[in-house]
DSSP file (Angstrom, degrees, kcal/mol; ACC not computed):
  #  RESIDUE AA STRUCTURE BP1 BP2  ACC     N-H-->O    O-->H-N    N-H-->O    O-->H-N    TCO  KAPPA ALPHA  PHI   PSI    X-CA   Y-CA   Z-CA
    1    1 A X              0   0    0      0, 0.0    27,-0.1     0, 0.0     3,-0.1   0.000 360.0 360.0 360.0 150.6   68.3   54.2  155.3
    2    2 A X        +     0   0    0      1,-0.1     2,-0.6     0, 0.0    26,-0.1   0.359 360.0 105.9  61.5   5.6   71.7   56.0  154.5
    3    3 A X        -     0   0    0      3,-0.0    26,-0.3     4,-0.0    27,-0.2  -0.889  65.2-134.5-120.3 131.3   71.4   58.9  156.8
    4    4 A X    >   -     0   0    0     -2,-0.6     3,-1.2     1,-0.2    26,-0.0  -0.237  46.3 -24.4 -70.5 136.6   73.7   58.7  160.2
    5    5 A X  T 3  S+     0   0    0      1,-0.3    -1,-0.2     2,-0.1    27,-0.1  -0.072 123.4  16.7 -30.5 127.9   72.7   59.5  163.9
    6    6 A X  T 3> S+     0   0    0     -3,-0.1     4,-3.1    27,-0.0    -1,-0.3  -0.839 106.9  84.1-100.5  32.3   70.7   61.1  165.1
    7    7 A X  H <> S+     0   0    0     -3,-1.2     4,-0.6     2,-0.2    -2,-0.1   0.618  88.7  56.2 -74.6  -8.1   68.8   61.2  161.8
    8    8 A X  H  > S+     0   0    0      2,-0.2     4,-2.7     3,-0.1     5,-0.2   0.910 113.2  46.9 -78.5 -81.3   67.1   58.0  162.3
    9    9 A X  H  > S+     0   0    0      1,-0.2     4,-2.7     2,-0.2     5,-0.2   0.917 110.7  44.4 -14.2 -76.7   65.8   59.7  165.9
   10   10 A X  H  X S+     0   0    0     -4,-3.1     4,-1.9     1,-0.2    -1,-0.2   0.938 110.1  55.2 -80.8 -22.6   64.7   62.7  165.1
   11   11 A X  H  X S+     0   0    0     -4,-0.6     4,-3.6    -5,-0.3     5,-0.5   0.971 112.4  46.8 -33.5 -53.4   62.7   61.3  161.7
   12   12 A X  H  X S+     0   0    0     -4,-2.7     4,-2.6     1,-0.2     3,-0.3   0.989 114.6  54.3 -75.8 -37.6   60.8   58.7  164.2
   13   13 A X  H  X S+     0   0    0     -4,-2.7     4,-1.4     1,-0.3    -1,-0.2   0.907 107.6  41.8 -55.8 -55.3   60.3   61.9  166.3
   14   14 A X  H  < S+     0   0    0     -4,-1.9     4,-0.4    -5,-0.2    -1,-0.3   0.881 115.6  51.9 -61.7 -34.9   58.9   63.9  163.8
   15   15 A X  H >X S+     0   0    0     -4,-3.6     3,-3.2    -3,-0.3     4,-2.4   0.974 107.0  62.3 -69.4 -45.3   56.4   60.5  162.6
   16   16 A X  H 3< S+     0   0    0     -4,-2.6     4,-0.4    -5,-0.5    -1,-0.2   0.816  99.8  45.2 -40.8 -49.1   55.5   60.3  166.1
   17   17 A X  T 3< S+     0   0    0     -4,-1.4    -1,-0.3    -5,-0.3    -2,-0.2   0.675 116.6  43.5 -52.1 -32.5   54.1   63.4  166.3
   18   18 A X  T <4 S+     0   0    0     -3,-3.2    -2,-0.3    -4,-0.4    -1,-0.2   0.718 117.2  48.8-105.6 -37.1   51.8   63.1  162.6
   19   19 A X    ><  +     0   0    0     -4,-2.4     3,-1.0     3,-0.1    -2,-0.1   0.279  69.9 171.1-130.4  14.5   50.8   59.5  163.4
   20   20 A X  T 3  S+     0   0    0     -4,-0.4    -3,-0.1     1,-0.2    -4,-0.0   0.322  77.2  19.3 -33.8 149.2   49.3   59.2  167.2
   21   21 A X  T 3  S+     0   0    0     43,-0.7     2,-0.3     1,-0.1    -1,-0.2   0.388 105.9  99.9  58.9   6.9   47.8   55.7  167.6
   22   22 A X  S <  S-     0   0    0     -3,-1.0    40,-0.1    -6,-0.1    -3,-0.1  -0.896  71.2-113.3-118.4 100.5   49.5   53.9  164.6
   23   23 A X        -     0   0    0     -2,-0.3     2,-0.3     1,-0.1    40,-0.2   0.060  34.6-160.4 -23.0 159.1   52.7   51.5  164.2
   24   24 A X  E     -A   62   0A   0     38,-1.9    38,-1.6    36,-0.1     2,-0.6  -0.903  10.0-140.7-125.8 127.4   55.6   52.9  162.3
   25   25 A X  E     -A   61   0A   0     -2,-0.3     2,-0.8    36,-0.2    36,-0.2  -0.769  16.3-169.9 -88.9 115.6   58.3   51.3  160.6
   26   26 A X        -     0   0    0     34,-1.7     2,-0.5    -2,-0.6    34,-0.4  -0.870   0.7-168.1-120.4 106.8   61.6   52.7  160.8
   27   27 A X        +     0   0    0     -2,-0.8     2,-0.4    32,-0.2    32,-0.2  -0.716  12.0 166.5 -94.4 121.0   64.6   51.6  158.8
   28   28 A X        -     0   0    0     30,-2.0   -24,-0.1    -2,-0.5     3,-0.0  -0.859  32.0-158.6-134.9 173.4   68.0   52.5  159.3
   29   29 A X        +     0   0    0     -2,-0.4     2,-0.7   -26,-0.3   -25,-0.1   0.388  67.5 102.4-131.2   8.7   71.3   51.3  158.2
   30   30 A X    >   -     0   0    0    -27,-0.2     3,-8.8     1,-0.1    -1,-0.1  -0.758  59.0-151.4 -97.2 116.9   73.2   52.8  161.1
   31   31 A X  G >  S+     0   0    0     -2,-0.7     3,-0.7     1,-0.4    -1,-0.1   0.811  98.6  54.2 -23.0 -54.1   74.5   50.6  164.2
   32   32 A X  G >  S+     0   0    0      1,-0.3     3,-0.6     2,-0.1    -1,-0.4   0.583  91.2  78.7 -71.8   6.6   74.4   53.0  166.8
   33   33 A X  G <  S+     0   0    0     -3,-8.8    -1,-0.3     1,-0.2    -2,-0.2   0.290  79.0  73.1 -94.1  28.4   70.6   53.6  165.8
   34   34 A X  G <> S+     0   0    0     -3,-0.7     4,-0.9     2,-0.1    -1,-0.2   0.891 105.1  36.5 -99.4 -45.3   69.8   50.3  167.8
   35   35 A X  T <4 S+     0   0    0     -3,-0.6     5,-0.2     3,-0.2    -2,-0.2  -0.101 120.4  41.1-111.3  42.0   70.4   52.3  171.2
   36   36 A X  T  4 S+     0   0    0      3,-0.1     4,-0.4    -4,-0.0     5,-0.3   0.351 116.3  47.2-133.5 -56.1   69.3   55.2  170.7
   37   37 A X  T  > S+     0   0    0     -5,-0.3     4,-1.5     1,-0.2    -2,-0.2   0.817 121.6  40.2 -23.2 -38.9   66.3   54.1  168.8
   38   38 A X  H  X S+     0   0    0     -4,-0.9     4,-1.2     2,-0.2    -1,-0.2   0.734 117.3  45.8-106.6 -24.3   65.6   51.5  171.6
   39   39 A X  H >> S+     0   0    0     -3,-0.2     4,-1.2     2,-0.2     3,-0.8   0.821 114.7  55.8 -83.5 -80.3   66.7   54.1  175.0
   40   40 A X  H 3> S+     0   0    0     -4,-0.4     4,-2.4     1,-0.3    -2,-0.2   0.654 111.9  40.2  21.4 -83.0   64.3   56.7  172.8
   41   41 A X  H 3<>S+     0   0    0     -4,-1.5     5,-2.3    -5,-0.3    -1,-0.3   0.863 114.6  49.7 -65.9 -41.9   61.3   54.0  172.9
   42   42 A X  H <<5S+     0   0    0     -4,-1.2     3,-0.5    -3,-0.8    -2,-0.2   0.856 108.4  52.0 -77.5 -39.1   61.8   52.8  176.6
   43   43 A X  H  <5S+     0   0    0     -4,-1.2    -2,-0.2     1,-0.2    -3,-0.1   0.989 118.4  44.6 -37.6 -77.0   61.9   56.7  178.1
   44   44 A X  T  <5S-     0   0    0     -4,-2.4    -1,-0.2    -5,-0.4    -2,-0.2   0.254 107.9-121.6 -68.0  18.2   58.6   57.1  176.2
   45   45 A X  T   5 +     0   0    0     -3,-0.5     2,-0.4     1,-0.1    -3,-0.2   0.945  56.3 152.2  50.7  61.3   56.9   54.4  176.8
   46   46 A X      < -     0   0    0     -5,-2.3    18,-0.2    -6,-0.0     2,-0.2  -0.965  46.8-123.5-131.6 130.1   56.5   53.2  173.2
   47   47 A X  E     +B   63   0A   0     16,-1.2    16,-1.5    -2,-0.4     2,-0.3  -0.519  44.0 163.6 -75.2 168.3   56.1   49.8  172.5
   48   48 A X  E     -B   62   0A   0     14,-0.3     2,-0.3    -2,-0.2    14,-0.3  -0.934  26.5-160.6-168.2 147.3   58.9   48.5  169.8
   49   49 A X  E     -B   61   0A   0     12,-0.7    12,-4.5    -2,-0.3     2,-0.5  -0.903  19.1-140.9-143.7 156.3   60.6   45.4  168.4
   50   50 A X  E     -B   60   0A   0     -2,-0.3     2,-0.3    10,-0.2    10,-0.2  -0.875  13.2-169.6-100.6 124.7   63.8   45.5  166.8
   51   51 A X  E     -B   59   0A   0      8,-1.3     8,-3.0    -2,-0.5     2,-0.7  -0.975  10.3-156.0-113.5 123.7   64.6   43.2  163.5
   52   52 A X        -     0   0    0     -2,-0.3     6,-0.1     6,-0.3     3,-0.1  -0.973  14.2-178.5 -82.2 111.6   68.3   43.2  162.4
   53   53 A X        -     0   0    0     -2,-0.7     2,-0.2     1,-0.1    -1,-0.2   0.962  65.5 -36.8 -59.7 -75.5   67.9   42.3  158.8
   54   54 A X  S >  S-     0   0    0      1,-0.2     3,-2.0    -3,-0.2    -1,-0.1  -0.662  81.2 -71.8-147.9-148.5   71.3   42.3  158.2
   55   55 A X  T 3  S+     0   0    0      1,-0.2     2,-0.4    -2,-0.2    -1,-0.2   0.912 137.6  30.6 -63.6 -69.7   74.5   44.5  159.6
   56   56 A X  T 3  S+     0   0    0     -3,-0.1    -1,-0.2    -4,-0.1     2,-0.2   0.316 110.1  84.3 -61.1  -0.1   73.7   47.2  157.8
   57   57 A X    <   +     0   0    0     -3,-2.0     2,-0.1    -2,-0.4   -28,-0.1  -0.627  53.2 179.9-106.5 172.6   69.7   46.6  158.0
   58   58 A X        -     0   0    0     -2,-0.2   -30,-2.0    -6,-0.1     2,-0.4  -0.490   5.6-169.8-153.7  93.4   67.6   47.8  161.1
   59   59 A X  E     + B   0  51A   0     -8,-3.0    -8,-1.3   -32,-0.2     2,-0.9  -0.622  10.9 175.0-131.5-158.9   64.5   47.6  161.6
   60   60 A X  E     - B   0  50A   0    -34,-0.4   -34,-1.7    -2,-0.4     2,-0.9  -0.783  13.7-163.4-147.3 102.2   61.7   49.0  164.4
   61   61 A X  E     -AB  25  49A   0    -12,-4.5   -12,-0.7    -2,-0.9     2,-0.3  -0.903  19.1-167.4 -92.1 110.2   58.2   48.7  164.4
   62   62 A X  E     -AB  24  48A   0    -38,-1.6   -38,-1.9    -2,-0.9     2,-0.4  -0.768  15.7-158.4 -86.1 124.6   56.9   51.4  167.0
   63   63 A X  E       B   0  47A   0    -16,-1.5   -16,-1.2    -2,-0.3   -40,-0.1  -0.945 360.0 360.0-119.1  99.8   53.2   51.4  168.3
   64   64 A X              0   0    0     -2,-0.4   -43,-0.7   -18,-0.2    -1,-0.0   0.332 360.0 360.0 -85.1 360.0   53.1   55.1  169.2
């Protein structure tokens, strides 16, 4: 939360790496982090769903 694209990315990029075989939850409070978050997950084959909380909320449960 609070840090602007691509910082959203490369954080789930980095979890991805530490957490093989485990959801992660990934919060952001930036728009654009819906398609890049979600072209990101579809390239990699990662399953995902996207919750808008609220404008400003995001979130992405990833099963890496």
């Amino acid at each position: 939360m609070g840090k602007p694209c691509p910082m959203p990315l490369l954080m789930l990029k980095k979890a991805l790496k530490n957490s093989s075989g485990h959801s992660l939850l990934l919060k952001s409070s930036d728009p654009h982090s819906q398609q890049d978050v979600s072209r990101y997950c579809q390239i990699h084959q990662l399953d995902f769903q996207l919750s808008k909380i609220s404008e400003s909320e995001f979130h992405y449960l990833i099963e890496s």
